[in-house]
C-alpha positions as CSV (number, residue, x, y, z in Angstrom):
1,X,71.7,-16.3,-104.4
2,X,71.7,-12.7,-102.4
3,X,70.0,-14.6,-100.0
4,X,72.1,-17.5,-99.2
5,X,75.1,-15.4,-99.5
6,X,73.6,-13.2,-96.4
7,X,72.8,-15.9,-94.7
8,X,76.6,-17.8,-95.2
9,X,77.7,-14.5,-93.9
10,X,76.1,-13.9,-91.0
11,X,77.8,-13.8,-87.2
12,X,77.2,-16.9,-85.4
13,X,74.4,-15.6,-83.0
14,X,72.3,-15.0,-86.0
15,X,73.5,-18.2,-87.3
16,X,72.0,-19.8,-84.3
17,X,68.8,-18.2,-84.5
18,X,68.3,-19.4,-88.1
19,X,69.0,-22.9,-86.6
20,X,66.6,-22.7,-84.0
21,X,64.0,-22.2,-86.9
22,X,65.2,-25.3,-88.3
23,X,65.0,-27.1,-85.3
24,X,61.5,-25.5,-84.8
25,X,60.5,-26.6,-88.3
26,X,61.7,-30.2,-88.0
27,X,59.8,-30.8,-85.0
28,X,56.6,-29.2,-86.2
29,X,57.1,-31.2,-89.4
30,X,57.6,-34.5,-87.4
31,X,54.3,-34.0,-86.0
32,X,52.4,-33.5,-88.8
33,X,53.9,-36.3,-90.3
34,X,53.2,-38.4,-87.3
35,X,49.1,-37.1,-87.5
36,X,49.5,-38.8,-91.5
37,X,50.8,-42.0,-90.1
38,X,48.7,-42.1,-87.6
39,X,45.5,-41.5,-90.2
40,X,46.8,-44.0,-92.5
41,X,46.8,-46.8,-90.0
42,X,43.6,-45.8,-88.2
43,X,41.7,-45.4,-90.9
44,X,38.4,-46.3,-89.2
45,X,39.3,-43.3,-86.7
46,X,38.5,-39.6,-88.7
47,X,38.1,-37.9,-85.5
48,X,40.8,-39.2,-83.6
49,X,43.1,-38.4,-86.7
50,X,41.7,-34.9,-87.2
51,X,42.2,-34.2,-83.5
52,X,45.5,-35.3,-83.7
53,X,46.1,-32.4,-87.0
54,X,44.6,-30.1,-84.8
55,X,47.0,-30.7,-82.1
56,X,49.7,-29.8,-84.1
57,X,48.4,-26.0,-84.7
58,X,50.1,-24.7,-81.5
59,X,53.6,-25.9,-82.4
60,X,52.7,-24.4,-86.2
61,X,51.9,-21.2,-83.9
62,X,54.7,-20.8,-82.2
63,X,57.0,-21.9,-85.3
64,X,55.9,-19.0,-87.0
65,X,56.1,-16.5,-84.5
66,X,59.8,-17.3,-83.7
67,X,60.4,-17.2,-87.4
68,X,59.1,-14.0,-87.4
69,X,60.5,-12.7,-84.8
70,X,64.5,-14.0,-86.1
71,X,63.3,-12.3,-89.1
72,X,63.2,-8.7,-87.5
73,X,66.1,-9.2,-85.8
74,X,68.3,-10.5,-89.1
75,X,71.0,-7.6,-89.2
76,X,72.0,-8.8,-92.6
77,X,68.6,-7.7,-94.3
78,X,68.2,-4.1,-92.3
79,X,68.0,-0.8,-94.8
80,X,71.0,1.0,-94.6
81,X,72.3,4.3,-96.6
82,X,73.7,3.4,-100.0
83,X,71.4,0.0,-100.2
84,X,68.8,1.4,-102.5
85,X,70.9,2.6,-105.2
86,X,72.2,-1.0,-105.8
87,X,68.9,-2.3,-105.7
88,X,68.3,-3.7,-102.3
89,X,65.3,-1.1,-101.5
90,X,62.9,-2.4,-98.5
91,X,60.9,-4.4,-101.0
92,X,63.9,-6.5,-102.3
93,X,65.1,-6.6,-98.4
94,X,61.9,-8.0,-97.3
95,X,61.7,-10.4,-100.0
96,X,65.3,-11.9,-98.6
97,X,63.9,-12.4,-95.6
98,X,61.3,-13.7,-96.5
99,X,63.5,-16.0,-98.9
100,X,66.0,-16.7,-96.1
101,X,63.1,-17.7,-94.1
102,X,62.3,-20.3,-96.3
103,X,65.0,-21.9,-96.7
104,X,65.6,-22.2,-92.8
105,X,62.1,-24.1,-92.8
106,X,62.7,-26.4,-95.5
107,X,65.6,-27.9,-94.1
108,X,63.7,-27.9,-91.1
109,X,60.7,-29.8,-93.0
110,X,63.6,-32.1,-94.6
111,X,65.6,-33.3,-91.5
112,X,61.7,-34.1,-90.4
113,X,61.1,-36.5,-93.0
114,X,64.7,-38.4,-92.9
115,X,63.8,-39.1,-89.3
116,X,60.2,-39.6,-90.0
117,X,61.4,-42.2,-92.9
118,X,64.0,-43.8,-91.1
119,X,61.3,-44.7,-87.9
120,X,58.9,-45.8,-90.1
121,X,62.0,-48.4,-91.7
122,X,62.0,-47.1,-95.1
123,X,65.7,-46.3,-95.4
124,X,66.9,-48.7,-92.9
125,X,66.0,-51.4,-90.3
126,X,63.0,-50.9,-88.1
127,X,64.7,-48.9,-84.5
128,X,63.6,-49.4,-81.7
129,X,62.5,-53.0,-81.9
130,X,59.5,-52.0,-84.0
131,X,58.3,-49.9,-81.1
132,X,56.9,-46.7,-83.1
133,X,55.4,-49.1,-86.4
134,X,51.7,-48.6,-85.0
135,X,51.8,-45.1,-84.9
136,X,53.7,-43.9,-88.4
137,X,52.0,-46.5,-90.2
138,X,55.2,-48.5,-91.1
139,X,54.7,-50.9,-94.3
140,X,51.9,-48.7,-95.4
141,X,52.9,-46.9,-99.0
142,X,53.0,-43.2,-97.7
143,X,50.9,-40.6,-100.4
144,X,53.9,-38.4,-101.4
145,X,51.3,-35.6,-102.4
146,X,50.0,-35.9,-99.1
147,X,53.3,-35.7,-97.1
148,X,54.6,-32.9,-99.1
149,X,51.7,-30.8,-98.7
150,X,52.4,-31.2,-95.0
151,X,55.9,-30.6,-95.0
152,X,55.3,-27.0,-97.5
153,X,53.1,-26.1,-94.5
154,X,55.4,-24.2,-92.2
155,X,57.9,-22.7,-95.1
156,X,55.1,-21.1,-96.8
157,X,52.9,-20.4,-94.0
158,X,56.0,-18.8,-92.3
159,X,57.5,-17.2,-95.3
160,X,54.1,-15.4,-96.1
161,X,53.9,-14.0,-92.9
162,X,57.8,-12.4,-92.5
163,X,57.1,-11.4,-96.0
164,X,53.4,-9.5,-94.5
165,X,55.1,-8.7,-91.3
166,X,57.9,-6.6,-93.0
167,X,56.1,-5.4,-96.0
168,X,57.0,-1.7,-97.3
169,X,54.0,0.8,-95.5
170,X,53.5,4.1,-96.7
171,X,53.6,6.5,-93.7
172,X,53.1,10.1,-95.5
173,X,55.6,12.8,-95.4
174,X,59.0,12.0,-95.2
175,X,61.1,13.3,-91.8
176,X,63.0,15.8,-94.4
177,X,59.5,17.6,-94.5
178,X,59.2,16.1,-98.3
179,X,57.1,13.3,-99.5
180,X,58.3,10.1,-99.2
181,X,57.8,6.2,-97.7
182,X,58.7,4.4,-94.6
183,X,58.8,1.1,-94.7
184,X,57.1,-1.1,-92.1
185,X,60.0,-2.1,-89.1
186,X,62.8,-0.5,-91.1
187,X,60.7,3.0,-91.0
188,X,62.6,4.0,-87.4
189,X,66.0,3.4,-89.4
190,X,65.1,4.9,-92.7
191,X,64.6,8.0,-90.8
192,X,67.6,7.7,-89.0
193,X,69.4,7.8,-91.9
194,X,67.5,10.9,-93.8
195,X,68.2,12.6,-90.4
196,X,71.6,12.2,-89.8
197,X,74.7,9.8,-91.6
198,X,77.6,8.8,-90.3
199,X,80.4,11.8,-91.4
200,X,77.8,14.5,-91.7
201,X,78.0,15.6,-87.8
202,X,74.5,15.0,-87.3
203,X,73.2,12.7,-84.5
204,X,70.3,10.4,-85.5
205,X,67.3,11.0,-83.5
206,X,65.8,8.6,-81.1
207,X,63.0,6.4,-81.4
208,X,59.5,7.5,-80.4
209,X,59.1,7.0,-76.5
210,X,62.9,6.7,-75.9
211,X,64.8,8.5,-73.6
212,X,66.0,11.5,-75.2
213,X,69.5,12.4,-74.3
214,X,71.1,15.4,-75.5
215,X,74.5,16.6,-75.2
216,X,74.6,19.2,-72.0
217,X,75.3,22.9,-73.6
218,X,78.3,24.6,-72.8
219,X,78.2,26.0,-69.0
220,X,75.6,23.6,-68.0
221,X,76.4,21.3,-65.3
222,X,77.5,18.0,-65.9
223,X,75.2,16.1,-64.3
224,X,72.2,17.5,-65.7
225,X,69.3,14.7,-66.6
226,X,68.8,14.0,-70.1
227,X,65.3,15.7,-71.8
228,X,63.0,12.9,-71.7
229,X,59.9,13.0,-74.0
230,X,56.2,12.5,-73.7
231,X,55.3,9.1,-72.5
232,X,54.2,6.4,-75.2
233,X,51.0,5.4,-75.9
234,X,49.4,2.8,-74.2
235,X,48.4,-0.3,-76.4
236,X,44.6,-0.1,-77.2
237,X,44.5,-4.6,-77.0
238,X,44.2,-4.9,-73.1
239,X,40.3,-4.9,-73.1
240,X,40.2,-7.1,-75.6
241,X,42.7,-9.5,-74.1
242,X,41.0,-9.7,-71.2
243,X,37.3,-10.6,-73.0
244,X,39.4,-13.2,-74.7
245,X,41.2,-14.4,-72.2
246,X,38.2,-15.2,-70.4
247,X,36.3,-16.8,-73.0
248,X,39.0,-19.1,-73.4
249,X,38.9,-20.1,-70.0
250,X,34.8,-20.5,-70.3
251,X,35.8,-22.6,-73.4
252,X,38.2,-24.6,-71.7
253,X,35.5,-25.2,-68.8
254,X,33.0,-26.2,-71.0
255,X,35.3,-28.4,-73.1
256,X,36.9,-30.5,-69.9
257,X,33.0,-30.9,-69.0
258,X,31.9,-32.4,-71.8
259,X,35.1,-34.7,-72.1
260,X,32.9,-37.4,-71.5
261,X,30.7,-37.3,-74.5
262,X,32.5,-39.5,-77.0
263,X,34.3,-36.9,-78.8
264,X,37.5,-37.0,-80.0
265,X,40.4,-36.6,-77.7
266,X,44.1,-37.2,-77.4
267,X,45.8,-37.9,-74.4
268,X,46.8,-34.3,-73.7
269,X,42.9,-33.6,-73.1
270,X,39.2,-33.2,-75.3
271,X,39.7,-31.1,-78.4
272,X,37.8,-28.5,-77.1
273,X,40.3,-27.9,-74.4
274,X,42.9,-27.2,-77.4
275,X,40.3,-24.3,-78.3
276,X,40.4,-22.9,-75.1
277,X,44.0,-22.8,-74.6
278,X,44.5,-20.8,-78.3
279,X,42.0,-18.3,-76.8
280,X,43.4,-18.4,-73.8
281,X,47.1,-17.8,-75.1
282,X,45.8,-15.0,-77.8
283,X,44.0,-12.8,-75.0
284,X,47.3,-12.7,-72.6
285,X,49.3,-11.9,-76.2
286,X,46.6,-8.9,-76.7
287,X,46.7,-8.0,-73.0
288,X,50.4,-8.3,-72.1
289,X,51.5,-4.9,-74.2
290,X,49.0,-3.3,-72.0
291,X,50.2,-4.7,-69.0
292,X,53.9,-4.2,-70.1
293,X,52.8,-0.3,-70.6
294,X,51.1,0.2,-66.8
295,X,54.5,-1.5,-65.7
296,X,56.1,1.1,-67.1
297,X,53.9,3.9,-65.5
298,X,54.2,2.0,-62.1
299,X,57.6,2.4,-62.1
300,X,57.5,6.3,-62.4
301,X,55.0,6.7,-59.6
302,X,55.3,8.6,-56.9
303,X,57.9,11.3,-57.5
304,X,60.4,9.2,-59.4
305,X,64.2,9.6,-59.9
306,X,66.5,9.2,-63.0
307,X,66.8,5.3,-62.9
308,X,63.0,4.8,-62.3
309,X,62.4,7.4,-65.4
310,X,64.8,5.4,-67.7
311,X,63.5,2.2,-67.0
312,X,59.8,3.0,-67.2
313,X,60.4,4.8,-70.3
314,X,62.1,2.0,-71.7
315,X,59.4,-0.3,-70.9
316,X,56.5,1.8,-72.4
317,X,58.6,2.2,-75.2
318,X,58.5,-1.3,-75.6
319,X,55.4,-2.5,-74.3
320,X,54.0,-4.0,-78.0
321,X,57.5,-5.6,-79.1
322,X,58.1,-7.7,-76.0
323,X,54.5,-7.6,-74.6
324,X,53.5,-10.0,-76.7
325,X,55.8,-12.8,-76.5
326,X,55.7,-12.3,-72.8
327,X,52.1,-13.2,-72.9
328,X,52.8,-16.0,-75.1
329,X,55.5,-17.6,-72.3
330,X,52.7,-16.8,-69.8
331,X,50.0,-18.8,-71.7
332,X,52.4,-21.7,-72.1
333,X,53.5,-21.3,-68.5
334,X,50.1,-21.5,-67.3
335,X,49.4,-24.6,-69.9
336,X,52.1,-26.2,-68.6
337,X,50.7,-25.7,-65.2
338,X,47.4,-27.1,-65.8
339,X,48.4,-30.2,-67.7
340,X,50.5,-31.4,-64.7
341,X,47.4,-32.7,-62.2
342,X,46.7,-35.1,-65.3
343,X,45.7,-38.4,-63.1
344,X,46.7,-40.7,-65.8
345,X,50.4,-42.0,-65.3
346,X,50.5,-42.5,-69.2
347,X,48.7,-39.0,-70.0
348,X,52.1,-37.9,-72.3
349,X,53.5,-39.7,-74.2
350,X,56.5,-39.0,-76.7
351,X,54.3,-36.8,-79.1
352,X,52.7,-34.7,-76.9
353,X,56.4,-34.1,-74.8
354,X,57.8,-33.0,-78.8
355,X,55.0,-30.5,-79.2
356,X,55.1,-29.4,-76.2
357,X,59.1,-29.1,-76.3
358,X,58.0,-27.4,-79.5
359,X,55.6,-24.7,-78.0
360,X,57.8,-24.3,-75.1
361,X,61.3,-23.6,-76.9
362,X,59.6,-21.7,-79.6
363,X,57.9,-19.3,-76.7
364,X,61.1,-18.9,-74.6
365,X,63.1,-18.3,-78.0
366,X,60.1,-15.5,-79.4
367,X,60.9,-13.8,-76.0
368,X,64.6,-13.3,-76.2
369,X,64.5,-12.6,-79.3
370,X,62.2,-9.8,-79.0
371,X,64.4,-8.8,-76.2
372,X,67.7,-8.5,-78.6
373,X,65.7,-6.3,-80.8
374,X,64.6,-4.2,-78.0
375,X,68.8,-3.9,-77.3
376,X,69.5,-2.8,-80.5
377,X,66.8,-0.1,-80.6
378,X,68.4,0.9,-77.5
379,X,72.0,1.0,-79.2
380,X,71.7,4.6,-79.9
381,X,70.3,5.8,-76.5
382,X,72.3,4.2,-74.2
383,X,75.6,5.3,-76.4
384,X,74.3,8.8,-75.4
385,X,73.9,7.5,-71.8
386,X,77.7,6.5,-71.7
387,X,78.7,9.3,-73.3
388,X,77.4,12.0,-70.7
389,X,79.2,9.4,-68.2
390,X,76.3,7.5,-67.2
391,X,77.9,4.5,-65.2
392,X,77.6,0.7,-66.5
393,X,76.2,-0.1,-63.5
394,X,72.8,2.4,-63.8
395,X,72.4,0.9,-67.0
396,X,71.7,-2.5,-65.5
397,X,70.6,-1.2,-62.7
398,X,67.4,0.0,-64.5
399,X,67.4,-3.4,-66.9
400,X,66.8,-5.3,-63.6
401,X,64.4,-3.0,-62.8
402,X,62.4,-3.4,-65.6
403,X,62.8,-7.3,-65.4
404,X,61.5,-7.2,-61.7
405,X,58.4,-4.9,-63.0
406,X,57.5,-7.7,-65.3
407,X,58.1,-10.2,-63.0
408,X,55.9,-8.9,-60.3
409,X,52.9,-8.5,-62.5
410,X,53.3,-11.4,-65.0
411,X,53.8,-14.0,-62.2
412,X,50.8,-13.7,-60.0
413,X,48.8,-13.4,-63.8
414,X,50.3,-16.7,-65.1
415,X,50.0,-18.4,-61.7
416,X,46.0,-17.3,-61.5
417,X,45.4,-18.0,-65.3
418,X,47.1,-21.7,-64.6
419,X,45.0,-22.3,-61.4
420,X,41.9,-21.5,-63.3
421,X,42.7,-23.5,-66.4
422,X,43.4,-26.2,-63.9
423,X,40.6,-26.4,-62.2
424,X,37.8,-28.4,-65.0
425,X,41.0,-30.7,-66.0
426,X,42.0,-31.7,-62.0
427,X,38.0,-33.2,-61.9
């Protein structure tokens, strides 16, 4: 009940992001129906039906991580002061995401199946002139333990891991120098609150690798930079992204190669070429924090002002939140890039344009997501900012200049990765 009540009460942009789960969920759903029908009325065709299952991992993928990400974003189940004495510790607050998660994906999963149902002709006439009976297996009796063990798929898939994700972690001492807990994502805003509540005159601290902006003293000059920290840490994944990224693209090689062998393979390309874009897409999701991180240390090269500081520090800050669905866009960027040289004039054809849809929107959604959580980490820095009379204008100043950073490194990477994934499909 707590969680449908916080979910009926939410503002509308988080409204929206819970229905873009849906949305996500219904079409992931949709295919893995479709990969049922299509088993139950090939049934002389294993591989080609397990192909098509496996085809439908990267929509899964990508269903989860935007889940996930709306999940760390929800305002409604963040720790704040007073919440633990009425019960609604971190624990209980994970658990309603992970609840309110849920129930986004199984409407999801449910809109899937009316549609799924209602092609096939079991609630009404057969659309579409009979177009799509082949493929769901219309007039076939469809195994309802089968169906519903597909549809539980991305609920408790995604569930599980917003209920891993934002599990309570103990972190050792507690910032009032006793012993206490912190508690996975919320542990920045725990702190916050041990450190200073609203009425008590104290001003929460900032974030690890923020700008640091402290009120000038009295007789200092008013346009005095703000104390900025020690840089953050760079991400330790960028070696490993890179080994991964280029095994994917030896898999991918080899996969398109052997294409000819009489393995399964859907129109979208051999099997194998599925396991090389998965590798492909985790390595540039391992190496993109890094890569966000030397962004940020390129922008403060060579004897850098205010703005340069402020929006390189913001950027290492934030390398592993939006580093990794950055990589993800790039990976389906550069998938998208390779598929298109595809001789065939049939080579996509409705199932393969909804997972890709799927993959696509998902990706693009992860990204801004992860960028509206990087805002509101930001909240309490740039309300410092404004109020030592920084100008609205320097504040987007440096947020384009953190955009164009990206850009310039993150383009020429997903326009070399696509050219090389291109290459073994365009033969």
């Amino acid at each position: 009940m707590l969680a449908l009540r916080l979910t009926r009460g939410a503002r509308p942009a988080v409204q929206l992001r819970r229905l873009l789960v849906t949305a996500a969920s219904a079409g992931t759903g949709f295919l893995l129906l479709c990969a049922l029908g299509y088993a139950l009325s090939h049934p002389d065709s294993p591989g080609d039906a397990t192909a098509r299952l496996a085809w439908c991992l990267p929509p899964l993928a990508a269903t989860v991580h935007l889940a996930v990400a709306v999940a760390r974003t929800d305002p409604g189940t963040r720790p704040r002061p007073g919440l633990a004495a009425v019960g609604l510790g971190p624990a209980r607050l994970m658990l309603v995401s992970a609840t309110t998660t849920a129930l986004s994906c199984v409407l999801g999963s449910m809109l899937a199946l009316l549609v799924f149902l209602h092609l096939r002709g079991d609630l009404t006439g057969m659309p579409f002139d009979g177009a799509a009976e082949e493929a769901l297996a219309a007039g076939t009796p469809l195994p309802v333990p089968g169906s519903l063990t597909l549809l539980a798929l991305v609920p408790l898939i995604a569930s599980a891991t917003v209920a891993f994700v934002l599990r309570p972690q103990g972190l050792g001492p507690a910032p009032d120098g006793g012993t206490g807990r912190s508690y996975g994502r919320f542990g920045a805003r725990v702190r916050e609150a041990v450190r200073g509540t609203p009425g008590t005159g104290q001003e929460p601290a900032s974030a690890p690798g923020t700008v640091a902006v402290e009120a000038p003293a009295a007789g200092a000059a008013p346009d005095t930079l703000p104390a900025l920290p020690e840089p953050s840490p760079a991400p330790k994944g960028l070696p490993w992204g890179v080994a991964v990224l280029a095994a994917g693209l030896a898999v991918e090689t080899y996969a398109a190669g052997a294409s000819d062998d009489g393995g399964p393979a859907l129109p979208a390309g051999p099997t194998g070429v599925l396991v090389g874009w998965l590798l492909t897409a985790v390595g540039l999701a391992l190496a993109a924090p890094g890569l966000t991180h030397l962004c940020g240390l390129l922008l403060q090269a060579v004897r850098p002002g205010a703005l340069r500081l402020l929006a390189g520090r913001g950027l290492m800050a934030e390398a592993a939140r939006i580093g990794r669905p950055l990589g993800v866009v790039c990976a389906v960027a550069s998938a998208a890039y390779a598929m298109t040289p595809l001789p065939e004039p049939g080579s996509f054809d409705p199932l393969t344009a909804l997972g890709a849809a799927v993959v696509t929107g998902c990706a693009v959604a992860t990204l801004l997501t992860a960028a509206v959580e990087a805002r509101q980490d930001r909240a309490g820095t740039t309300a410092a900012l404004q109020r030592l009379g920084a100008p609205a204008s320097a504040l987007r100043a440096a947020a384009a200049l953190r955009a164009g950073a990206l850009l310039a490194v993150f383009g020429p990477l997903t326009l070399v990765v696509a050219e090389l994934a291109a290459l073994p499909l365009a033969r």
